[in-house]
C-alpha positions in Angstrom: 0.0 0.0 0.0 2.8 2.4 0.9 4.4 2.1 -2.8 0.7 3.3 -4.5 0.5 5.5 -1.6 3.4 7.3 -2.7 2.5 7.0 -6.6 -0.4 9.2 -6.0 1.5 11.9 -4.2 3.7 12.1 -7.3 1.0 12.3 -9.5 -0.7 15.1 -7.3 2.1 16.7 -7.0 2.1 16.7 -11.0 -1.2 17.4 -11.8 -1.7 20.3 -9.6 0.5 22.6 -11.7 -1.8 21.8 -14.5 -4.9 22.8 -11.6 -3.1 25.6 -10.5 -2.8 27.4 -13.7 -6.6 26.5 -14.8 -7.4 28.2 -11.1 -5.4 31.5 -12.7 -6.3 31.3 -15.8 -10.7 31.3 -15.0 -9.4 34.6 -12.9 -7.7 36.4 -15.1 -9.0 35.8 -18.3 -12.7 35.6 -17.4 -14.3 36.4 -20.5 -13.0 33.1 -21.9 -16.2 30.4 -22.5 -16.8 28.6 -19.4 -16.9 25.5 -21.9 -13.4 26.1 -22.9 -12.8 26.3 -18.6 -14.7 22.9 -18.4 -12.2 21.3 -21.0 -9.1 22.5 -19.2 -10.4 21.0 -16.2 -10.2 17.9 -18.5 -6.9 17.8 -19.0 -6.5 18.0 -15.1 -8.6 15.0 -14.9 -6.4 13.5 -17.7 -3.2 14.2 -15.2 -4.7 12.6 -12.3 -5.5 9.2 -14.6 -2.8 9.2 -17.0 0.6 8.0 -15.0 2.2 9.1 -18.4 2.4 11.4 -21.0 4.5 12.6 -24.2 8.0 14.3 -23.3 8.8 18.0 -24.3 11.7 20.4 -23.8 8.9 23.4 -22.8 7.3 21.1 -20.4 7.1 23.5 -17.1 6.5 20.4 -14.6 9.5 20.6 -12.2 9.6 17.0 -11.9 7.1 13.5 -12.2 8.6 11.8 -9.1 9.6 14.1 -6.0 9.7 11.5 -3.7 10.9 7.9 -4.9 9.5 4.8 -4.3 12.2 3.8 -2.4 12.4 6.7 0.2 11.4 4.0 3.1 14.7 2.3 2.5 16.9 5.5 2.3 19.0 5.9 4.9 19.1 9.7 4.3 15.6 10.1 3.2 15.7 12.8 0.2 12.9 14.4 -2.0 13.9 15.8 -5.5 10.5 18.4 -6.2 12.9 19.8 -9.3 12.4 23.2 -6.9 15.7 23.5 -4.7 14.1 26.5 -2.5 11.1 23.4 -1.4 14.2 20.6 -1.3 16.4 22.9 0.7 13.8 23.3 3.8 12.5 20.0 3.6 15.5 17.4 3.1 17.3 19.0 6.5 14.4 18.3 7.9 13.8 14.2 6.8 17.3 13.9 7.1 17.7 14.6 10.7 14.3 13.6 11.7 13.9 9.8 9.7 17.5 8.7 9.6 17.9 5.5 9.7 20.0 3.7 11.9 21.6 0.8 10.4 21.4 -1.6 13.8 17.4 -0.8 14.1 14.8 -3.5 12.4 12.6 -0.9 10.2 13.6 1.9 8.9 11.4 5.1 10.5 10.3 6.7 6.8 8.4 3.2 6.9 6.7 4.3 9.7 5.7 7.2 8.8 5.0 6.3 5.1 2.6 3.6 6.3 0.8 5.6 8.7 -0.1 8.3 5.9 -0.7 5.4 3.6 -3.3 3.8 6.0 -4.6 7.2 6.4 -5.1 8.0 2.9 -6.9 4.6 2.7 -9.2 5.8 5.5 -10.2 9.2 4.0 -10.7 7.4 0.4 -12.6 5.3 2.2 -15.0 8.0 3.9 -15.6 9.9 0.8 -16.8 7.1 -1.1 -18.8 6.0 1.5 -20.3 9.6 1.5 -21.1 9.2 -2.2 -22.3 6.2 -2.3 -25.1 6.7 0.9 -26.3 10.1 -0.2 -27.0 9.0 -3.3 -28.9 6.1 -1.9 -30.8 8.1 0.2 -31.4 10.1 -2.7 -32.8 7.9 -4.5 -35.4 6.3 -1.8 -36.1 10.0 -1.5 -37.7 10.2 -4.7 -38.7 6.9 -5.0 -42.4 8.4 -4.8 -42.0 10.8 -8.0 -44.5 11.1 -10.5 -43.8 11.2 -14.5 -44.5 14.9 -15.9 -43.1 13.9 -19.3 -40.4 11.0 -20.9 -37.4 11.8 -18.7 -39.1 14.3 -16.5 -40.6 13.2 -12.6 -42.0 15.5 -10.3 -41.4 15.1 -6.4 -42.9 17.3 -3.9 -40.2 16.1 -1.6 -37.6 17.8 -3.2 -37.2 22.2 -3.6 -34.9 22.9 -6.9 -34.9 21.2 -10.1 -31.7 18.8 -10.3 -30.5 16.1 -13.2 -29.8 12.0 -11.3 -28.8 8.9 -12.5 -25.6 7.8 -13.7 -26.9 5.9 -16.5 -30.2 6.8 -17.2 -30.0 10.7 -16.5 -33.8 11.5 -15.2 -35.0 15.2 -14.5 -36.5 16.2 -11.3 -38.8 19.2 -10.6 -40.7 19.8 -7.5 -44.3 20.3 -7.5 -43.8 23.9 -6.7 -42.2 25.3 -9.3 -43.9 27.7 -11.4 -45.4 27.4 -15.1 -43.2 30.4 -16.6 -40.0 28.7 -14.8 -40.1 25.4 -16.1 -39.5 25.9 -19.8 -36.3 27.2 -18.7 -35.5 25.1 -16.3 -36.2 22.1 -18.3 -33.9 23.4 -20.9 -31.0 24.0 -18.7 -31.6 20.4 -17.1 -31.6 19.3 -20.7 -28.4 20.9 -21.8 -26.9 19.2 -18.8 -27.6 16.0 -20.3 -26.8 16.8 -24.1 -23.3 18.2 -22.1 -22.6 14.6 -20.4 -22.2 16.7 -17.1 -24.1 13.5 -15.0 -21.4 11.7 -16.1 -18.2 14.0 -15.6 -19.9 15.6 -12.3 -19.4 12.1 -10.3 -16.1 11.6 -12.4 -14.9 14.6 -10.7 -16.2 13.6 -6.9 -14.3 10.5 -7.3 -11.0 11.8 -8.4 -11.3 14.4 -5.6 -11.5 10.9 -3.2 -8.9 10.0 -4.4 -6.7 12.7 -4.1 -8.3 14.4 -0.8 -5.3 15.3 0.9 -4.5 17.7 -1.4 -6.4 21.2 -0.5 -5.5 22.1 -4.5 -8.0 19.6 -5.6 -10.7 20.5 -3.3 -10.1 23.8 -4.7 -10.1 22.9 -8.1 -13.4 20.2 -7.7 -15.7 23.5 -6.4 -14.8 26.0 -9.3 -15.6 22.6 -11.7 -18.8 22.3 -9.9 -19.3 26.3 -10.5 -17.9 26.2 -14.6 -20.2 23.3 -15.3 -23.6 25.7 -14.3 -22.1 28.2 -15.7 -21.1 26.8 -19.2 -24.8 24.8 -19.2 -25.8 28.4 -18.8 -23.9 29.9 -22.1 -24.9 27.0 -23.8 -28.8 27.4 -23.1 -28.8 31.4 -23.2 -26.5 31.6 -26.3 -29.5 32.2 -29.1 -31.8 34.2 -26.4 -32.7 37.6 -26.5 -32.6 39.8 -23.5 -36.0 39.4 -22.7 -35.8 35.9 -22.5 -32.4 35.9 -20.6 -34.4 37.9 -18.0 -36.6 35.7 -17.6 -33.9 32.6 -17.3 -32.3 34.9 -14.4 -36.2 35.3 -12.8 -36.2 31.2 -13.1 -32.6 30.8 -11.8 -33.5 33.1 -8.1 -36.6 31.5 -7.8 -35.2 27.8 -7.7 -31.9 28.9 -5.8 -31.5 25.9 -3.2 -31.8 27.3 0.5 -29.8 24.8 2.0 -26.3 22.8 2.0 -25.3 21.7 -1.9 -26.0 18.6 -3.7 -22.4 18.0 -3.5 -21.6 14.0 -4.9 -24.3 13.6 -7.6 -26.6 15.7 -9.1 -26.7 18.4 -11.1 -28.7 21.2 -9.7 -30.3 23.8 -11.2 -29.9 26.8 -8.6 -27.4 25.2 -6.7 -24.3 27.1 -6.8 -23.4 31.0 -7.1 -26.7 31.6 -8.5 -26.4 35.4 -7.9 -23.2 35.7 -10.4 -24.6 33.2 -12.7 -27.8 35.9 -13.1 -25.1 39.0 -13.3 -22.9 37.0 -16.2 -26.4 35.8 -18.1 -27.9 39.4 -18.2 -24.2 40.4 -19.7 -23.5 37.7 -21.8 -22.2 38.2 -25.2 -21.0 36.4 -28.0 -17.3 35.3 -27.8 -15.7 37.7 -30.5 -12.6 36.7 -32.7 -10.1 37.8 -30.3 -11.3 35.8 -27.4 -11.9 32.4 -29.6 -8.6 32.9 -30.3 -7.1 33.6 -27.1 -9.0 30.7 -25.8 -7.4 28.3 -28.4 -4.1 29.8 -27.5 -4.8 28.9 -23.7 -5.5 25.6 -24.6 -2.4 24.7 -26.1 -0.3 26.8 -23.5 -1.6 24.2 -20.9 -1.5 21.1 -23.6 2.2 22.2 -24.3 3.4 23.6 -21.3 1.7 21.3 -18.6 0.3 17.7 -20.1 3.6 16.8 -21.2 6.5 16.0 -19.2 9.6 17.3 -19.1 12.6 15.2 -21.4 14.6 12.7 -19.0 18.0 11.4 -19.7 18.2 8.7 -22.0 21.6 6.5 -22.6 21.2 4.3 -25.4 24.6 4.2 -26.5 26.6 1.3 -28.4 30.1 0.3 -28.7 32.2 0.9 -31.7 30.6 -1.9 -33.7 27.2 -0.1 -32.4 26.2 3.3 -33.9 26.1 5.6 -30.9 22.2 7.4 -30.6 23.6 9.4 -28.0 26.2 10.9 -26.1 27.0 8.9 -22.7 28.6 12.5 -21.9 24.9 13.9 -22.5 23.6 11.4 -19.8 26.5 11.9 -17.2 25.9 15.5 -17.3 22.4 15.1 -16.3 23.8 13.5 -12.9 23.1 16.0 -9.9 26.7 16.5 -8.2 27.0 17.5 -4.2 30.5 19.0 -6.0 28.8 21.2 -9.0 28.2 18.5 -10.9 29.7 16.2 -13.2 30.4 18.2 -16.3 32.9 17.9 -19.8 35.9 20.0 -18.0 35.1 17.7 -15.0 36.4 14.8 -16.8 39.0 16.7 -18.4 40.3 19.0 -15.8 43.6 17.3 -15.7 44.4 18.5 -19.4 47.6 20.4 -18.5 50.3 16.5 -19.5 49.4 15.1 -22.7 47.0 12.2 -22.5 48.9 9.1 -21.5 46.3 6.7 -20.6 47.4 7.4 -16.4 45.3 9.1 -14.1 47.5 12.3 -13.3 47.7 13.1 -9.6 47.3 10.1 -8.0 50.2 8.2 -7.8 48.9 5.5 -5.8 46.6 4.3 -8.4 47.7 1.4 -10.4 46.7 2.0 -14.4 47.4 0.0 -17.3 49.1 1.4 -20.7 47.3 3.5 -23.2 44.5 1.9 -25.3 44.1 -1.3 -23.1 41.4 -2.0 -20.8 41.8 -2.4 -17.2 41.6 -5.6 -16.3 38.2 -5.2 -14.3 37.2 -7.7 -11.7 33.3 -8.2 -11.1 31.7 -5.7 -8.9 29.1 -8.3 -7.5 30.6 -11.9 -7.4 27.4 -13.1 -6.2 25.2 -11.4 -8.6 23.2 -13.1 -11.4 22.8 -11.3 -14.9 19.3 -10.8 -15.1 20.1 -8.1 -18.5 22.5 -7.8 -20.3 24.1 -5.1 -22.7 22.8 -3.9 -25.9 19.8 -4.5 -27.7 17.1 -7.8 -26.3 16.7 -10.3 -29.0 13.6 -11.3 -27.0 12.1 -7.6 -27.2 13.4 -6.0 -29.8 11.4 -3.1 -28.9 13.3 -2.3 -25.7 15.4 0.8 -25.6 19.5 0.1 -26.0 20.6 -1.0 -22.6 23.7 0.9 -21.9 25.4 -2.1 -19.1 24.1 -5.4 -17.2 22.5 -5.7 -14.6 23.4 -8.3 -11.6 20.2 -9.2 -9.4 21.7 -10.0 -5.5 19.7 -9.5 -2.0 19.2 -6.4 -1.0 22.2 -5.5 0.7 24.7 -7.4 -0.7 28.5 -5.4 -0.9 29.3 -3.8 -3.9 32.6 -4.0 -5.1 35.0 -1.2 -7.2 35.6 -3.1 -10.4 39.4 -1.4 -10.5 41.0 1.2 -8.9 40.3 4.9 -9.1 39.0 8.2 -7.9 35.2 9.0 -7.6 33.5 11.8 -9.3 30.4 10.8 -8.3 28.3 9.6 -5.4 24.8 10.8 -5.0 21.6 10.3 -5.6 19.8 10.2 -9.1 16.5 10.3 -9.9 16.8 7.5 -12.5 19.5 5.7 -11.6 18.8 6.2 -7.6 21.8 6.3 -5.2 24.9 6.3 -7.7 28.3 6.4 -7.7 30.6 6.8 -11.2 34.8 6.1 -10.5 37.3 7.7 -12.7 40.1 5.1 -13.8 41.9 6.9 -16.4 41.3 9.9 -18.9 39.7 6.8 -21.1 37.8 4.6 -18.8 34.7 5.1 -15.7 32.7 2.5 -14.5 29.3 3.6 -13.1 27.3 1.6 -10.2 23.1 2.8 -10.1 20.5 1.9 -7.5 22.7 1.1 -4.8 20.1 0.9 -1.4 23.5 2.9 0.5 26.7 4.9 -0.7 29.8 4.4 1.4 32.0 6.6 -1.1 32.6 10.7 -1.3 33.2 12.5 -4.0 37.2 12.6 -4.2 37.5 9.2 -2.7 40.4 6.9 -4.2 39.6 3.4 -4.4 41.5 0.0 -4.6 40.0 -2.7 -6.7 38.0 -4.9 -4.5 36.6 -2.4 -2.3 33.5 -2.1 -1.2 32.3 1.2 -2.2 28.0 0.4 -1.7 25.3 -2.3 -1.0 22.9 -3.6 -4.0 19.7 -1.5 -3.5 16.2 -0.9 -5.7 16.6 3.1 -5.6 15.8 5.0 -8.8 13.9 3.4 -11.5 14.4 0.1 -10.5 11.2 -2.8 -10.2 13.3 -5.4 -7.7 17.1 -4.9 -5.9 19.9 -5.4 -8.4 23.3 -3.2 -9.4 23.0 -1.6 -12.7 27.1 -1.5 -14.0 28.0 0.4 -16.7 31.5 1.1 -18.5 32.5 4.0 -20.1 35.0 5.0 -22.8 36.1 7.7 -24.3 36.4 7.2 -28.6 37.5 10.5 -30.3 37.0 13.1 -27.5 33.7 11.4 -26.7 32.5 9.4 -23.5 30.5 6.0 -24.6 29.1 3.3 -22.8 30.7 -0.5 -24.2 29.9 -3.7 -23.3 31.2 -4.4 -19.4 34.0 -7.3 -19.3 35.4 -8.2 -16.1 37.4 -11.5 -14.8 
């Protein structure tokens, strides 16, 4: 539970920068349709369903996973929010709060994790329970209705006009309501159901279960409920003449509900903000040019700029029998350093000598001649190859995979595969907890989803050593060492097929 617990933060956390900037954009540019509101709303909903989307460089979402799957076996729990002011105040915080002590049985972000995830549980619970028992009651409420018309029952248990049923949408009108209102009424009620809005409505409630905790959603689930009567409103007033839209506002005051909202399931007709619905139907206009247009422009601003996510690092690289689809220095550079981070000059800041092959400034690090391999030794002795390099002749479909990867219990010591220096050892959001060593000018190794780093950047290494434990951090569906060689072939860093003793 705590792993799809923690799936739907990162969602939320996604989607509400696509609910935030529909929340700004019904403010600011409120002469936009209300249907063209509803449809951004959709794309919201689309964010909260969708765990995926197309990748784009103008994609404005900070990042799709702030806090990994894995932070309950962190020692140093971390988030990565892509927002450093929001990952500066709060990763002091986990760090010195849910550290976990090596010697203890559980670690204390499981704790806490699987007390929110219980919680969650709880509240999703509650709200569907909610749902489901109001609209039960509803229903034996009106059990007693009489037909007026196909589609149309009258109740005199009921006081405003309101569209229920999931499946077979029925219109209720009290007994009350008067002979000049219910044209109108009937025709907004109709529009509702021409509109789907019995279905999206309930759609909406349950997504807003879902993702209660989040005071962004409630927020956004209210101004839906309000867009919907509004744009059922545009859509029944749009041919009317003033006259008639006077009448329409006469109908919407008199059938304004008194009470506490039909919040779960129907669709009411005088249920919400009825005073600025009256205020925008007396001024309604036809949308002009400009505002079609701007409205289409909004559209895709949220389409481009918030549906999509933004471009992560990909290393599908070959060796030189291989054509190379991409720079391995391209990925590297991607790596977040605790040092500045691993750029070109970083692997080249010792450029003074002419190349030789030797690592220059360490003399205690044994390297072979120029243009031969290190004789690497395995980094996990116990590990089984569960993938291995290149392209899968069982899926060709599969992107390049860039090293092998050893599947070992969680745990298990990783080894250096040859001496060196490390340039990096931190944690990624792909590769998780991560550590890269530096052999020569021509040759790195790279370790990924270790579960715990015992390196620094800066370290020197023997071969042998244990620099980690095998781990599932980062993008990783079970605990195994990703390891990865590196080369550099005409000024430029590739991955190659790993060989070891």
């Amino acid at each position: 539970m705590e792993t799809i617990f923690l799936r739907i933060i990162n969602v939320s956390f996604v989607a509400s920068f696509a609910a935030l900037a529909v929340l700004v954009i019904r403010l600011v540019f409120k002469k936009v349709p209300k249907r063209v509101i509803c449809l951004l709303w959709g794309m919201v909903a689309i964010r909260l369903v969708l765990p995926f989307s197309f990748e784009c460089n103008l994609s404005l979402i900070p990042s799709l996973k702030p806090i990994s799957e894995d932070i309950i076996y962190q020692q140093s729990p971390t988030i990565e929010s892509g927002m450093d002011s929001v990952d500066n105040l709060i990763n002091p915080i986990l760090s010195d709060k849910l550290q976990a002590n090596p010697a203890d049985s559980i670690n204390p972000m499981q704790i806490v994790t699987g007390v929110f995830s219980y919680a969650w549980m709880a509240g999703l619970t509650v709200m569907l329970s909610y749902a489901l028992i109001s609209s039960l009651l509803l229903k034996r409420k009106l059990s007693m209705a009489t037909l007026y018309s196909k589609g149309i029952k009258q109740s005199d248990r009921i006081e405003t006009p309101f569209v229920f049923g999931f499946f077979m949408p029925t219109i209720y009108v009290p007994y009350s309501i008067s002979s000049s209102d219910i044209e109108y009424v009937l025709t907004h009620e109709k529009a509702h159901i021409k509109r789907l809005d019995y279905i999206w409505k309930p759609l909406g409630f349950i997504l807003l279960s879902v993702y209660w905790f989040n005071p962004i959603m409630w927020l956004s689930y209210s101004s839906l409920c309000k867009d919907i009567e509004s744009a059922c409103d545009e859509r029944v007033i749009k041919e009317m003449k003033r006259e008639q839209r006077r009448g329409y506002s006469e109908a919407l005051l008199n059938c304004a509900t008194s009470g506490k909202p039909l919040l779960a399931a129907p669709l009411a007709f005088g249920e919400v903000k009825v005073k600025e619905r009256v205020k925008s139907v007396m001024n309604y206009k036809k949308p002009s040019f400009w505002i079609s247009t701007v409205s289409i422009l909004i559209c895709a601003f949220v389409a481009i700029f918030l549906m999509t996510n933004p471009v992560s690092a990909h290393s599908v690289i070959g060796s030189d029998a291989v054509n190379k689809e991409e720079s391995a220095l391209d990925s590297l550079a991607n790596i977040k350093e605790t040092t500045g981070g691993l750029k070109e000059n970083t692997l080249e800041e010792e450029s003074e000598p002419e190349a030789t092959g030797e690592y220059i400034g360490e003399d205690n690090i044994s390297l072979t001649s120029e243009g031969k391999m290190p004789e690497f030794v395995s980094p996990l002795p116990e590990g089984v190859i569960t993938a291995g390099y290149g392209l899968s002749e069982e899926n060709p479909n599969q992107p390049f995979h860039d090293g092998i990867d050893l599947a070992a219990p969680m745990g298990t010591p990783v080894m250096a595969a040859y001496d060196g220096i490390i340039v990096h050892a931190d944690y990624d959001h792909d590769n998780g907890n991560s550590i890269l060593v530096k052999h020569s000018d021509e040759y790195h190794t790279e370790y990924n989803h270790l579960s715990e780093i015992l390196v620094k950047n800066g370290d020197t290494v023997k071969c042998g050593d244990v620099i980690g434990y095998v781990g599932s951090t980062g993008k990783s569906t079970g605990p195994h060492l990703h390891f990865g060689v590196i080369k550099r072939v005409d000024n430029e860093l590739v991955y190659i097929e790993p060989v070891y003793k």
